[in-house]
N, C-alpha and C positions, 0 to 999 in steps of 0.2 A: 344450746351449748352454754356451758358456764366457763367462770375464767380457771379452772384446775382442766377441764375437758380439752379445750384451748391449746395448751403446746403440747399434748400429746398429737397430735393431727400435724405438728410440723416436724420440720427436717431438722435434728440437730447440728447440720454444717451448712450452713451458718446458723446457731440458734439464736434468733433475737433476745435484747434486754428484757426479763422481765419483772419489775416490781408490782407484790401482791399491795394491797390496802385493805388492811379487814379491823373490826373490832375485839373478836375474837381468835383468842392466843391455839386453839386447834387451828384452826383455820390458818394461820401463820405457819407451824409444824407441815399444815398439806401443801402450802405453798414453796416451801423448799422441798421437797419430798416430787417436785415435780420441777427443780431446777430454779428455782426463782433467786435472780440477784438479788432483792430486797423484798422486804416485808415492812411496813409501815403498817403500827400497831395505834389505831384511834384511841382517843386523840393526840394528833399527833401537832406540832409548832412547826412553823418555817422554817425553822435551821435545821430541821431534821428531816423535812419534804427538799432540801436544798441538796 
């Protein structure tokens, strides 16, 4: 199972936080596209992982 497979298999009440991490700006797009509170686009700086 991958991390886009992942919150589909869960219950949306309550759905947990989820931030993606990828390098790739597709990869970003699937990540909200499946609900993701954040997207952390590499390389990314401390005040921006904060």
């Amino acid at each position: 199972m991958d991390g886009f497979a992942l919150p589909e298999t869960l219950s949306p009440e309550p759905m947990p936080v989820v931030i993606s991490t990828t390098a790739y700006d597709e990869h970003a797009v699937r990540a909200f596209a499946v609900h993701a509170f954040d997207c952390l686009l590499k390389p990314f700086d401390n005040q921006r992982f904060g």
